[in-house]
N, C-alpha and C positions, 0 to 999 in steps of 0.2 A: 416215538423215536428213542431208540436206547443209550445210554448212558455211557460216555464213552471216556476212560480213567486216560486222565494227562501224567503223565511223570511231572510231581511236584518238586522243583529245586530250588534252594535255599535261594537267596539273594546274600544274606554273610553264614563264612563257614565262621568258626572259632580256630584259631591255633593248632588245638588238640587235634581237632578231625583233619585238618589240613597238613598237620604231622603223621596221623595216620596214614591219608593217602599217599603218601610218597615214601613211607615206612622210613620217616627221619625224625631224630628228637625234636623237641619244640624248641630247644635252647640253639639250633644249628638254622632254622627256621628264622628268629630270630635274630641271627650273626647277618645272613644274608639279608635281610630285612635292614640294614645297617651299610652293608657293604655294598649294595645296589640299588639306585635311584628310581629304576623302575618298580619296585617294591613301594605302594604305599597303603598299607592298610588300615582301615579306619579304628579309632578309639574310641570304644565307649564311657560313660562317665567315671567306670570303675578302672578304667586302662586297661581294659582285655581287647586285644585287635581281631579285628572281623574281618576277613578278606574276603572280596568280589569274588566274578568269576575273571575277569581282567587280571584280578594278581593271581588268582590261581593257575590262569594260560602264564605268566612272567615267570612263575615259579617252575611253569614245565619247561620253561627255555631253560632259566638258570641248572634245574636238574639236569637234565639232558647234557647242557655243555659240560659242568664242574662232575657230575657223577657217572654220567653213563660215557661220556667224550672223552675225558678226564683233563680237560682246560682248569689251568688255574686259576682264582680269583680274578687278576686282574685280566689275563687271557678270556677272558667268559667276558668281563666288562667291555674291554675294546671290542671284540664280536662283536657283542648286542649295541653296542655305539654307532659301528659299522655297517653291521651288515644284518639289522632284527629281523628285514621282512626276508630273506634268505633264509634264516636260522629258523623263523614261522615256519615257512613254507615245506623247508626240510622235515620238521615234527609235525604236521600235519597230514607228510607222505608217509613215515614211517607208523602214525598212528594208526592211517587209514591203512599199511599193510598189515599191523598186527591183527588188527579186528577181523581182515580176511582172513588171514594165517587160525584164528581162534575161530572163525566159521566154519573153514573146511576140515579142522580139526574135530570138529563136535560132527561136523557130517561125516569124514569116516572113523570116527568110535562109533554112529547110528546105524554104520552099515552092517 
């Protein structure tokens, strides 16, 4: 039987990587980690935060509403108080069109 490669994913990202992904400083990352209760990442003994993939999905809500919607702190928080599984469900459509939009993209550059 052949040998068949899993995609290996972390269970904690670090800050860094998790500022990388969103191309936001760590110190902005941190602000909101503050400003939003669904934000709880966990502390190692040395105090560097580890986030799940649970805070990493909180974090694509909060981006989405404060960066790409442009809702204000507090606008973003009554949202997600209100109306999360809406706010889910919406990033979840919009993800799943991007990744169409970048499949048929790559199929017509292949043609």
């Amino acid at each position: 039987m052949p040998y068949k490669e899993f995609k290996v994913e972390k269970l904690y990202y670090p800050i860094g990587e998790v500022a990388e992904m969103f191309e936001v400083s760590t110190s902005l990352i941190r602000y909101w980690e503050k400003e939003f209760d669904i934000l709880k990442p966990r502390k190692n003994r040395k105090g560097n935060r580890l986030f799940t993939k649970v805070d990493i999905e909180n974090l694509k809500l909060i981006f989405h509403l404060v960066k790409e919607k442009g809702y204000t702190l507090d606008g973003a928080k009554a949202k997600l108080k209100g109306e999360k599984d809406s706010v889910q469900n919406n990033q979840k459509i919009i993800e799943s069109l991007q990744n169409i939009r970048n499949f048929l993209v790559q199929v017509k550059d292949d043609l």
